[in-house]
N, C-alpha and C positions, 0 to 999 in steps of 0.2 A: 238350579234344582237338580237331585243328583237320582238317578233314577234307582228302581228296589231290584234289589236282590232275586236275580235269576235274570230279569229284563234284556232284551238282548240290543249290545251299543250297534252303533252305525258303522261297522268296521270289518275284519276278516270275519269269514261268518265260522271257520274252522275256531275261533278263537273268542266266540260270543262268550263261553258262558264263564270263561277266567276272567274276563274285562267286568265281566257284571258282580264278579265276584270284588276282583280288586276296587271297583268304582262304589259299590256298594260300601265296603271299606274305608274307602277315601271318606264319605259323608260323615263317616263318626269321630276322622282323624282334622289335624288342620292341613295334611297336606293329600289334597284330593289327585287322582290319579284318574286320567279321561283318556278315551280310547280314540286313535286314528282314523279316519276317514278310510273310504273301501277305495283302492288303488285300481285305476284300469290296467295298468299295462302290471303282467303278472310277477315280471324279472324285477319291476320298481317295487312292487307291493312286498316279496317277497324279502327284498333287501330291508324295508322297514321294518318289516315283521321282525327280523332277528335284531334289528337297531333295539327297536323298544321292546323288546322281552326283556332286553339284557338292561336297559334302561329300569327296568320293572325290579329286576335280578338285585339292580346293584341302590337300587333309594330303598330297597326293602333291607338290605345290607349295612346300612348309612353311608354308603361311597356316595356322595353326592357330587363329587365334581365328576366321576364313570358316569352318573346316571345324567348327569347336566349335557356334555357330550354324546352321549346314548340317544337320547331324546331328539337333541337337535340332529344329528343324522338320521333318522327316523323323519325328520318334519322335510329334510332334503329329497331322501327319497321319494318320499309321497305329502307334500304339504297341506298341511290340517291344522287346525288352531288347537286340538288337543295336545299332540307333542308338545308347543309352544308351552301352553299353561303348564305342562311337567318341568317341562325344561328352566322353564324360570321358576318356580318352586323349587326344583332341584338345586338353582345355585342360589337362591337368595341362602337358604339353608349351607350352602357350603360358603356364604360368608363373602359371595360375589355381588356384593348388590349393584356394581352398576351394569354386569351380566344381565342380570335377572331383571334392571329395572327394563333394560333395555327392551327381550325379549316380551314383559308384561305390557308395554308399548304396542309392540308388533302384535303381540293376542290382539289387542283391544282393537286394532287395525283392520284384522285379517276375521276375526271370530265373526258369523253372525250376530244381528242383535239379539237372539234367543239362548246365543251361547249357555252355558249352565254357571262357567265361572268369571263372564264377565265383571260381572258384583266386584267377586271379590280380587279379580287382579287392578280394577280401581284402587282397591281400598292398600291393595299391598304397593303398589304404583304412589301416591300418594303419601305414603308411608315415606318411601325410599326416595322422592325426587328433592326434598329440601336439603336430602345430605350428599347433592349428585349435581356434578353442571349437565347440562342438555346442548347438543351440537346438533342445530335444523342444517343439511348439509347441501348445499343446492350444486349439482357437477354435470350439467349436460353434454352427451357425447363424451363425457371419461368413461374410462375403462379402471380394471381391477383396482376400485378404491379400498384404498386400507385406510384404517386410524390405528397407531400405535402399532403398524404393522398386523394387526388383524384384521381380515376382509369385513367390509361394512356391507350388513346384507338389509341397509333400508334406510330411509333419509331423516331418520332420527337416531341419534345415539348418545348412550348417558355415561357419563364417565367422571372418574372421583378428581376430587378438586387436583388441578396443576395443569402443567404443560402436557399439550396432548398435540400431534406430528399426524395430518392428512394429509395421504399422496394417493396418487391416479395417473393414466398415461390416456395422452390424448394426441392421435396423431403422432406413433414415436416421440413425443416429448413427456419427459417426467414433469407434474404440479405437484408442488407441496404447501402445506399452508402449516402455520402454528398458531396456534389459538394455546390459551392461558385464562382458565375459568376457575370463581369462586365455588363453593358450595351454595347451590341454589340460583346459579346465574345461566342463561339461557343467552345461545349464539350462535349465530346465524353464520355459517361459512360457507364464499362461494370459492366454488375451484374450478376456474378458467382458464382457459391459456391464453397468454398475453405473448404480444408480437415479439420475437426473438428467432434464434438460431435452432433449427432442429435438432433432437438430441443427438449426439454424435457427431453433427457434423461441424463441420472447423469452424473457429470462427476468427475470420481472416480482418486483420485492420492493417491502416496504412504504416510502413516505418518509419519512424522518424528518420527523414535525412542527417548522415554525420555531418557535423558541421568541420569546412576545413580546419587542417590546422593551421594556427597560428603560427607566422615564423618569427621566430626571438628578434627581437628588434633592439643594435644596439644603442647603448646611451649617446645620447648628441651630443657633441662637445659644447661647452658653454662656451659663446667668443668670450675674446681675449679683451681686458680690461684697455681703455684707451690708452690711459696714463703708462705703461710701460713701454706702449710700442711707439707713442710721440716722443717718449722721453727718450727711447733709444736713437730713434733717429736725430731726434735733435743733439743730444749730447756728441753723436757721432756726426754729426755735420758740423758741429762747433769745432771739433778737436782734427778735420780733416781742415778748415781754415788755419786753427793755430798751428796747426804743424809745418801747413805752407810758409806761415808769417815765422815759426821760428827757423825754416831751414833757409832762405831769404836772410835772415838775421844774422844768422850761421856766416855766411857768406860774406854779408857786408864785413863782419867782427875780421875776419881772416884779411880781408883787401885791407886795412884800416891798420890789421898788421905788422902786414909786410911795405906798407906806406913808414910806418913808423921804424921798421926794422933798417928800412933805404937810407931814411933821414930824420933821426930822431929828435922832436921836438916837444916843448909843452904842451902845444895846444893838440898835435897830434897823438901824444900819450892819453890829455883828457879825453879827445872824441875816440878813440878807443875801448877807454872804461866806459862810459856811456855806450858805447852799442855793444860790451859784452855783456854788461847789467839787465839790457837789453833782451839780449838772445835768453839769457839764463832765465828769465823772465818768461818770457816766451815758453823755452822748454818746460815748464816747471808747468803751467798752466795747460799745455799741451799731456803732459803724463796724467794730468787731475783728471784735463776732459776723458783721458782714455781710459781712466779707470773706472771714473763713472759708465763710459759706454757699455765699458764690458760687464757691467753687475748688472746693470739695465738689461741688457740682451738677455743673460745668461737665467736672471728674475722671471724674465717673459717667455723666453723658451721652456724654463720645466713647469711653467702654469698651462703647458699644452699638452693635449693626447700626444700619445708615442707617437700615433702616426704622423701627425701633425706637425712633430716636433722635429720628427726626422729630414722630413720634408723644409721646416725654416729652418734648419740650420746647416742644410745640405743650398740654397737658393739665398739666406743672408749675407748679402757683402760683406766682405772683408773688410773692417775700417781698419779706417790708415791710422798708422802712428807714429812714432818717435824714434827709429832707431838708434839714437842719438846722434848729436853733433857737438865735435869736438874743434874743438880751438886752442893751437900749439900754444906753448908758452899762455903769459897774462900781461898785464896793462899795469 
């Protein structure tokens, strides 16, 4: 209900009869203009007063986003559910509707039930919430909540569809929450703090112990294959017998000789030939085995590591061989 012309509002009383002039006004317009509550403390009243003149000043001008701000410093000052109702008229008109739905919220909150423009910030409420999410905010013991980085002055807040960023500090710790609303979806955000590290302070964890280094490990010699090193020895223990049997042999042929040389005879010329045949026999068999020995060794030696190798063949016996044996003359 919007009272008549001259009427005097509930407000500064220096300022009755502008307000009844402008309220009066309001009623013929769609955007009604309602006067402040009477402020106790003089230095708060006073700061309103000049909020909402200028408020007045600037929706009579169409600055509505001046007069949006106008108003609500005015409602800071000295809180009253008429700045409210301005304030969200001011920015629905300047094109802020989830501004304005918001504040038209906080009217319908804070107004009495005899308000004048209850009614119709339902109707404009209403209007604006299916094209708006709704954020019910629940933050106990937070301090300076913002959404969007704007201070949240009440536990409802309406904001256009997408991603929307609450934060709060509780106890030196920053909460933040991200919520992500449709057009017409309603949600419930709590912002609590949950157990963790105070803000700023370290946050210390155990380090991993370095694990030693690893020392290069060299490759293991593969032993040595059986067959070379039985075969050396055997070829070389073969060829240390025929060597004996042919230097023996050697010796017989020579006495056999000089038997023959004393007193030469048939049967002494044949046994002769027969033990040079003999020896040469011998010798021949004796250079075979030695030549096997030495391929055999020589095979198994470089199938060894260096170090290995240096070491057998600095500690391998010397096989015996043939230096040859000679027998003057012949048979």
């Amino acid at each position: 209900m919007c009272p008549a012309a001259g009427a005097k509002f509930r407000g500064w009383s220096r300022r009755a009869a502008l307000l009844s002039l402008l309220a009066a006004a309001a009623c013929a317009s769609s955007a009604s203009i309602a006067s402040p509550a009477r402020a106790a403390d003089p230095e708060a009243r006073e700061v309103a007063t000049r909020a909402f003149e200028e408020g007045e000043r600037a929706f009579e001008a169409g600055d509505f986003v001046r007069a949006g701000d106008a108003f609500e410093a005015a409602h800071r000052a000295v809180p009253h559910s008429a700045p409210l109702w301005n304030a969200a008229r001011s920015w629905q008109k300047a094109g802020e509707i989830a501004r304005a739905a918001t504040l038209y919220a906080r009217y319908l909150r804070e107004a009495p039930p005899d308000a004048p423009d209850r009614d119709a910030a339902s109707v404009a409420l209403a209007e604006l919430a299916p094209r708006l999410g709704r954020i019910e905010v629940y933050a106990p013991d937070v301090e300076e909540i913002r959404i969007d980085d704007r201070p949240l002055e009440g536990p409802v807040v309406y904001v256009n569809p997408g991603t929307h960023v609450l934060e709060g500090r509780s106890r030196g710790r920053l909460l933040r929450r991200t919520e992500v609303l449709e057009a017409g979806a309603t949600r419930s955000a709590a912002l609590v703090e949950e157990p963790g590290p105070a803000l700023g302070a370290p946050i210390t964890a155990p380090l991993p112990r370095p694990r030693p280094a690893e020392k290069p490990t060299a490759p293991r010699p593969s032993p040595p294959g059986i067959l070379l090193p039985a075969l050396t020895m055997g070829a070389g223990s073969a060829t240390l017998v025929m060597t004996g049997a042919t230097v023996w042999s050697g010796i017989d042929t020579l006495a056999a000789r000089r038997e023959f040389d004393a007193n030469p005879t048939q049967d002494r010329l044949d046994s002769g030939r027969k033990r040079q045949i003999r020896t040469n026999t011998l010798l021949g068999t004796s250079l075979g085995l030695g030549a096997l020995t030495a391929a055999a060794a020589s095979a198994w030696i470089l199938g060894l590591p260096s170090s290995v190798r240096t070491q057998v063949a600095i500690t391998l016996p010397v096989q015996g061989g043939v230096g040859g044996v000679t027998v003057g003359g012949s048979f």
